[in-house]
VEXKE-705777 format. One record per residue (C-alpha): residue number from 1; residue in one letter; z, y, x. Coordinates in nm, 2 decimals, decimal comma. Layout:
<node seq="NUM" type="A" zz="Z" yy="Y" xx="X"/>
...
END
This chain:
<node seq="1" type="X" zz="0,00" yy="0,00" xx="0,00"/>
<node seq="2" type="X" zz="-0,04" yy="0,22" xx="0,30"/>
<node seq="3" type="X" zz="-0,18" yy="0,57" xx="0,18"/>
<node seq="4" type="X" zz="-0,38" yy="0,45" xx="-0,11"/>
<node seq="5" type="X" zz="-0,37" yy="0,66" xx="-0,39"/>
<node seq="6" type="X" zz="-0,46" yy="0,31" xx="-0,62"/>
<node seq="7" type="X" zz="-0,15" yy="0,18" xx="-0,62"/>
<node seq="8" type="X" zz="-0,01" yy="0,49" xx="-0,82"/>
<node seq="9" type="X" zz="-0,20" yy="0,33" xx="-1,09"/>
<node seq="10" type="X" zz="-0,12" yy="-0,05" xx="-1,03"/>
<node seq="11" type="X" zz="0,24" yy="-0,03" xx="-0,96"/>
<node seq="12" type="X" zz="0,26" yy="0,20" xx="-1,27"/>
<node seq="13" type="X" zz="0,08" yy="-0,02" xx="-1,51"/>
<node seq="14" type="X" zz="0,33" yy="-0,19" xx="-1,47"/>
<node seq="15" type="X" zz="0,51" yy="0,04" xx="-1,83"/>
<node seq="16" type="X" zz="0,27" yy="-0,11" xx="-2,03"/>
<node seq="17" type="X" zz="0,43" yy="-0,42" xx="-2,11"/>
<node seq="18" type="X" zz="0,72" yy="-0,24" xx="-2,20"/>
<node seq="19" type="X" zz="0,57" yy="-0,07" xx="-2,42"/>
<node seq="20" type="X" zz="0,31" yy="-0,27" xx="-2,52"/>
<node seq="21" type="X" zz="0,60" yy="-0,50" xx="-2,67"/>
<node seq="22" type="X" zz="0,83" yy="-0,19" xx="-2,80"/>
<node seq="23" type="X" zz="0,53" yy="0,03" xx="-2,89"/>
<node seq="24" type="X" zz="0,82" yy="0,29" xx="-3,01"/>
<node seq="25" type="X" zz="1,06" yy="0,32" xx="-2,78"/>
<node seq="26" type="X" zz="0,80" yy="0,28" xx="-2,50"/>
<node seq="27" type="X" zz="0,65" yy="0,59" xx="-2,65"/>
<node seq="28" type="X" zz="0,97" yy="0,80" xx="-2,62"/>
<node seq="29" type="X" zz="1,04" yy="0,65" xx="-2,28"/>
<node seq="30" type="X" zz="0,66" yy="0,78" xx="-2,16"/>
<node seq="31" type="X" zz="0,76" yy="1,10" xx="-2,30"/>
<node seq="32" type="X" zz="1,10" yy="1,15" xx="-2,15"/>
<node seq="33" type="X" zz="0,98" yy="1,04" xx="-1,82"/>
<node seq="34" type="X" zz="0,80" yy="1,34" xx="-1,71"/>
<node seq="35" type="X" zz="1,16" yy="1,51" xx="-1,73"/>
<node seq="36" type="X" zz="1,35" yy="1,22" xx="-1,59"/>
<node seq="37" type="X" zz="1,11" yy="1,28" xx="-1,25"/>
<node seq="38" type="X" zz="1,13" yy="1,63" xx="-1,28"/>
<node seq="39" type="X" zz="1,51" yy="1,65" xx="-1,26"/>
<node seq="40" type="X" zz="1,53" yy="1,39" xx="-1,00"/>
<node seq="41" type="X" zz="1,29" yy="1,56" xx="-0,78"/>
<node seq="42" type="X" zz="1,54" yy="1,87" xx="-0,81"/>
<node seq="43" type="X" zz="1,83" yy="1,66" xx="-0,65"/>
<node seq="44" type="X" zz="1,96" yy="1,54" xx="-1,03"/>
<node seq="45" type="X" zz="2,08" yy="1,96" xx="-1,04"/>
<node seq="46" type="X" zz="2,30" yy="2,06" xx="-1,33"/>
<node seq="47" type="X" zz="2,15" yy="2,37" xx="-1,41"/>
<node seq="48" type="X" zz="1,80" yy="2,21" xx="-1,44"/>
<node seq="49" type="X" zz="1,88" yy="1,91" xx="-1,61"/>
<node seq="50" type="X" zz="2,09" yy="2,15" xx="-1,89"/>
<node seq="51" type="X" zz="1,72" yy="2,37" xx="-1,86"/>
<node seq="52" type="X" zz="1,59" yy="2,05" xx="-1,94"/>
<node seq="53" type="X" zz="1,80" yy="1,94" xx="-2,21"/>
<node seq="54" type="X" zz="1,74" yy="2,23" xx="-2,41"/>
<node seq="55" type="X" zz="1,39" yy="2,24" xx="-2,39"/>
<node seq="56" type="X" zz="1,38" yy="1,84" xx="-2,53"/>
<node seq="57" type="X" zz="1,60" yy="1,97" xx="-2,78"/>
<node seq="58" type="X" zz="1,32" yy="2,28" xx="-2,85"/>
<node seq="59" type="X" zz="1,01" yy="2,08" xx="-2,85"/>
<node seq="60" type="X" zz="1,08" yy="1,71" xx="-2,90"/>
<node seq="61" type="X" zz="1,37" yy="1,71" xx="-3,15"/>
<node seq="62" type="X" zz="1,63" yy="1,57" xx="-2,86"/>
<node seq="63" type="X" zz="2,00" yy="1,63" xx="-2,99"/>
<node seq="64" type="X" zz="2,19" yy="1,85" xx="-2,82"/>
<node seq="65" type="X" zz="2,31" yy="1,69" xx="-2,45"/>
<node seq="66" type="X" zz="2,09" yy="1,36" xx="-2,53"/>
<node seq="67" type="X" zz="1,88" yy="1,42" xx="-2,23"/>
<node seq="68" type="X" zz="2,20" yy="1,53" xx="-2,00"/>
<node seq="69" type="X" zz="2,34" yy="1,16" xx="-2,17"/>
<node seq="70" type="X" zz="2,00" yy="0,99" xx="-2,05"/>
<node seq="71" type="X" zz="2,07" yy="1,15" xx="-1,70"/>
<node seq="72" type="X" zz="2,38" yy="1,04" xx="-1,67"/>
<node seq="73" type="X" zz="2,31" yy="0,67" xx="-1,76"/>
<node seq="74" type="X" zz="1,99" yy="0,66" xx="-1,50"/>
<node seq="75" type="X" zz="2,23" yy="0,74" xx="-1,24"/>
<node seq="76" type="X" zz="2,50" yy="0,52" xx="-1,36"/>
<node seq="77" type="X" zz="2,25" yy="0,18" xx="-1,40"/>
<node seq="78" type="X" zz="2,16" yy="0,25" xx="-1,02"/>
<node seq="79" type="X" zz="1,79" yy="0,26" xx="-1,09"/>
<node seq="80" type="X" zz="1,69" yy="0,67" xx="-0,92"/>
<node seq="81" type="X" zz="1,63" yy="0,50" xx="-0,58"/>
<node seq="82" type="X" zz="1,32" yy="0,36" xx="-0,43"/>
<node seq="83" type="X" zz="1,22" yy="0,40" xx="-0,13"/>
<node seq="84" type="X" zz="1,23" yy="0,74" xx="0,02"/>
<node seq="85" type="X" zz="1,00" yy="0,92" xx="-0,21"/>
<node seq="86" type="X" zz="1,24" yy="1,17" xx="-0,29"/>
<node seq="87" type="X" zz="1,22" yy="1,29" xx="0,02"/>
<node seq="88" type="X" zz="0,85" yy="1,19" xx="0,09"/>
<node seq="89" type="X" zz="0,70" yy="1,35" xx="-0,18"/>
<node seq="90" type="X" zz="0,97" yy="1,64" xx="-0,25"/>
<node seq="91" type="X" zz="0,92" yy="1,82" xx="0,09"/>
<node seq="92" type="X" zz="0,58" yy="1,95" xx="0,23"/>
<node seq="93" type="X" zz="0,71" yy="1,82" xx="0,56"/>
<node seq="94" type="X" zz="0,56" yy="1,56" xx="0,75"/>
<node seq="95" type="X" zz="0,81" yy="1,21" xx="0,78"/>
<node seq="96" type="X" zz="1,16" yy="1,35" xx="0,90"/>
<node seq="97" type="X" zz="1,43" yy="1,12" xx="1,11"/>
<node seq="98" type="X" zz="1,57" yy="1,05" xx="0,75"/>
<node seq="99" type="X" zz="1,73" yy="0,73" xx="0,79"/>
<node seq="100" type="X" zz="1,78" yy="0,66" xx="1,14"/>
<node seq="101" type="X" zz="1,48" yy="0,46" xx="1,18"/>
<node seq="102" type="X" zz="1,14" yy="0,58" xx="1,31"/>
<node seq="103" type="X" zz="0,95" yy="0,33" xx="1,19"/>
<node seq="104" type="X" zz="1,13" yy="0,25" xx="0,89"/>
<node seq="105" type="X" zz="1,07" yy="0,61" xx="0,77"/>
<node seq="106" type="X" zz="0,70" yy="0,66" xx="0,89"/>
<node seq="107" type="X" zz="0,65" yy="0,31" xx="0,65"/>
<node seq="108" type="X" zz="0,83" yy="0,51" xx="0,35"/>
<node seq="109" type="X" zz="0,59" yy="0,81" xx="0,40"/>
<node seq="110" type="X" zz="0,27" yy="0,58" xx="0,37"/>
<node seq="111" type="X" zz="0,40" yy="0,39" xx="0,09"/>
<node seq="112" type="X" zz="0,46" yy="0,67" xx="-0,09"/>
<node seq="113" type="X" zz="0,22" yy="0,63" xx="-0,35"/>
<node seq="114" type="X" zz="0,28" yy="0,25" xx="-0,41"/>
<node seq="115" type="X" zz="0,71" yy="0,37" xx="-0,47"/>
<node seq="116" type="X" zz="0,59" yy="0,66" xx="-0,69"/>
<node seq="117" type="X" zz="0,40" yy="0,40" xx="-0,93"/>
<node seq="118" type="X" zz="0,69" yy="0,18" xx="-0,94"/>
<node seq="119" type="X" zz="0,92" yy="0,46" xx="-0,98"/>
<node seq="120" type="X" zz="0,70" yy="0,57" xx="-1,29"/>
<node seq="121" type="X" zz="0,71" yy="0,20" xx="-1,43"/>
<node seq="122" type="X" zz="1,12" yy="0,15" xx="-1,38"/>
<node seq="123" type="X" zz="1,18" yy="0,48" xx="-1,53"/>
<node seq="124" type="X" zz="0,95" yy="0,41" xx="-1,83"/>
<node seq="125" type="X" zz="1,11" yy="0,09" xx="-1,85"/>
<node seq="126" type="X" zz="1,43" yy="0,20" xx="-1,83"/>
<node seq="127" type="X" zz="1,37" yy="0,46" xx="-2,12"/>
<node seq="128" type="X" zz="1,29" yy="0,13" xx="-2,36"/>
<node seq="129" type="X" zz="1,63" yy="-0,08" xx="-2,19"/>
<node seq="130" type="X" zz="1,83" yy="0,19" xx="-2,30"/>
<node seq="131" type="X" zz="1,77" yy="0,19" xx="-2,62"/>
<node seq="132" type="X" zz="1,76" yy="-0,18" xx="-2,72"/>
<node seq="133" type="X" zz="2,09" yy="-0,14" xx="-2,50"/>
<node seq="134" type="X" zz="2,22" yy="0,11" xx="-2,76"/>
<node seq="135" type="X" zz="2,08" yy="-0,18" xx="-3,04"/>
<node seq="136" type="X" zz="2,33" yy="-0,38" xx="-2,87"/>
<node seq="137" type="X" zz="2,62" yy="-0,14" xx="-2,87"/>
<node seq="138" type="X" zz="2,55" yy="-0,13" xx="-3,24"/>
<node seq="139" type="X" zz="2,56" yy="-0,53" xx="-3,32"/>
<node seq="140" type="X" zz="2,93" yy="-0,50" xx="-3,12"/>
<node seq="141" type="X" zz="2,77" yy="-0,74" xx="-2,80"/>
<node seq="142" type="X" zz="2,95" yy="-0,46" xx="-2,60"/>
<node seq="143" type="X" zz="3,09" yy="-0,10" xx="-2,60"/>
<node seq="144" type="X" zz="2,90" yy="0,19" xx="-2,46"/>
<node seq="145" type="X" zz="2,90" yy="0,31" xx="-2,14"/>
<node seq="146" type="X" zz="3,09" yy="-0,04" xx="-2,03"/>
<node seq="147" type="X" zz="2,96" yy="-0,22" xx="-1,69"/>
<node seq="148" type="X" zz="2,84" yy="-0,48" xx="-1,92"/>
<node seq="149" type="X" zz="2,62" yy="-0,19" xx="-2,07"/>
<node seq="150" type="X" zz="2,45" yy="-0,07" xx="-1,74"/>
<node seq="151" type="X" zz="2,43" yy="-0,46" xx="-1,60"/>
<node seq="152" type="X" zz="2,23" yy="-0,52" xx="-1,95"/>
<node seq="153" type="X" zz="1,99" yy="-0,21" xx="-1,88"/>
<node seq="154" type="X" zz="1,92" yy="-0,29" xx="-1,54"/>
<node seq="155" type="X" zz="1,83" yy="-0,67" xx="-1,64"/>
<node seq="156" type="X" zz="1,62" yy="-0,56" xx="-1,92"/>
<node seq="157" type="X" zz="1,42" yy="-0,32" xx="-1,71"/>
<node seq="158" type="X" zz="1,36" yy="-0,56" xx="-1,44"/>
<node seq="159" type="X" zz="1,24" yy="-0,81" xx="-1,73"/>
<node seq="160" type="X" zz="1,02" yy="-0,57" xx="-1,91"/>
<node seq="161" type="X" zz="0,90" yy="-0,48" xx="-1,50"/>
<node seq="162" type="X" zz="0,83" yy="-0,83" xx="-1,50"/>
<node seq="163" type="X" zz="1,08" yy="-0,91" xx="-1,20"/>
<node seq="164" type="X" zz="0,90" yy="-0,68" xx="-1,00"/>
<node seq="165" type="X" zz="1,13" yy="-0,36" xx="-0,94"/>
<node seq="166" type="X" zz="1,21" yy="-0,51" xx="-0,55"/>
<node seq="167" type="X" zz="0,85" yy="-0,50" xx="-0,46"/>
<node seq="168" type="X" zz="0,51" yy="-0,61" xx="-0,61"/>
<node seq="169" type="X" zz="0,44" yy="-0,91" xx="-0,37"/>
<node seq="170" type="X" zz="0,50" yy="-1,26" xx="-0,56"/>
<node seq="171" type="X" zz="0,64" yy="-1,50" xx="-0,29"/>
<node seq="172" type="X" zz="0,36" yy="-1,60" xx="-0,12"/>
<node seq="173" type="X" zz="0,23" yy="-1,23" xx="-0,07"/>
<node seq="174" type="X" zz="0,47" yy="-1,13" xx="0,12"/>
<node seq="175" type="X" zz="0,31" yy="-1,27" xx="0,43"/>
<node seq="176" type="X" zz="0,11" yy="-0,98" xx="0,59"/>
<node seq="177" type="X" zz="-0,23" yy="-1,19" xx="0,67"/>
<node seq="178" type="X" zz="-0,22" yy="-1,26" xx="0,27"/>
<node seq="179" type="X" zz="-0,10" yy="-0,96" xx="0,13"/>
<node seq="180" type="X" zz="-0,39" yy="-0,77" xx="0,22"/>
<node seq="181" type="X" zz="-0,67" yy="-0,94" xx="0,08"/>
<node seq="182" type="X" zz="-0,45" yy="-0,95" xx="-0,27"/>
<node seq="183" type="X" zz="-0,28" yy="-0,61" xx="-0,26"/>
<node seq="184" type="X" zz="-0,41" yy="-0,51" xx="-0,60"/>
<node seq="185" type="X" zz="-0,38" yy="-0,82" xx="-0,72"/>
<node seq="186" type="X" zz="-0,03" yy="-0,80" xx="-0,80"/>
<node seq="187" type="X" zz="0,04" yy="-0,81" xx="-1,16"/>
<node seq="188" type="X" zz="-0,20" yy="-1,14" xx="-1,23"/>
<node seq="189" type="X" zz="-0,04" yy="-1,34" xx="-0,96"/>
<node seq="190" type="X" zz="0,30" yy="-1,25" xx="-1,06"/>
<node seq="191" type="X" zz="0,22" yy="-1,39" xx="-1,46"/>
<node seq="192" type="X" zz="0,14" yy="-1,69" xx="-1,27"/>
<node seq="193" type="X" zz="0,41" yy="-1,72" xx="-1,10"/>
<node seq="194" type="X" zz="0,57" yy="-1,68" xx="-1,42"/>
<node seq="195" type="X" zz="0,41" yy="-1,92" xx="-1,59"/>
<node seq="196" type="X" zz="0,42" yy="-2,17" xx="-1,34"/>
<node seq="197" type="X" zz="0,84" yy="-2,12" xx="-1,34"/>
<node seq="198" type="X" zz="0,83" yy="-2,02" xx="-0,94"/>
<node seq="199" type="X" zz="0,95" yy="-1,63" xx="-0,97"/>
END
């Protein structure tokens, strides 16, 4: 996934079978995700995200510290962080000694593009987790806000991700002489893999 601007696209179809199966919530997911990014790009920074949360609340009928809510549990289910795209894509610099590791930090800066399209599809998906999470919280499975709450969000958005929120390779990709003749290959490989019970 080296500089190539496909994989915004692959690694970001990867939504549609969220939504594709909750045509609803996926919709409001796609919707909220463009201010999800936005606030995360700003450093997750109060003032924005309040900016933000009126606005929602102006234009798409949010309630009144939804979004600010939606925010918080993003954080809280541990799903912000990929890569280093924050800081990749966030500054017009070029890669900066972010982590301690040269190499591992010039690799983040050329992947940018692949972490942005999975960023796109876990935040989609998460939109769609949350609220068959809430579903939940309404049947009395488990209380709001619980660590049973978050631990269902995350394992619903790496199902509707299709177990692919650590990477895009299925198991035998991740060998570098066959990952690069199959690099956009991703998705149909991993139904297989599925299907064949070896994910």
């Amino acid at each position: 996934g080296f500089l190539n601007p496909a994989h915004l696209w692959v690694q970001a179809t990867g939504a549609l079978i969220g939504t594709i199966t909750h045509p609803i919530y996926g919709a409001k997911a796609a919707t909220e995700w463009g201010f999800i990014r936005a606030a995360s790009m700003f450093k997750f920074n109060n003032k924005l995200i309040e900016l933000l949360d009126g606005r929602m609340g102006k234009y798409l009928g949010y309630k009144p510290g939804e979004f600010m809510q939606i925010m918080a549990d993003y954080r809280m289910a541990g799903l912000h962080s990929i890569g280093y795209t924050d800081s990749t894509l966030d500054t017009a610099a070029s890669v900066r000694n972010l982590s301690g590791n040269t190499v591992r930090d010039t690799r983040s800066a050329l992947r940018a593009f692949t972490y942005e399209g999975e960023r796109t599809a876990r935040g989609i998906s998460f939109g769609i987790a949350r609220r068959l999470a809430d579903e939940e919280v309404l049947k009395g499975t488990f209380a709001a806000r619980t660590s049973e709450y978050y631990q269902f969000i995350r394992g619903e958005t790496n199902r509707l991700q299709m177990n692919m929120m650590q990477g895009a390779e299925t198991a035998w990709q991740r060998f570098p002489i066959t990952s690069l003749g199959s690099q956009m290959l991703q998705y149909p490989f991993k139904m297989m893999e599925i299907f064949l019970g070896l994910n």
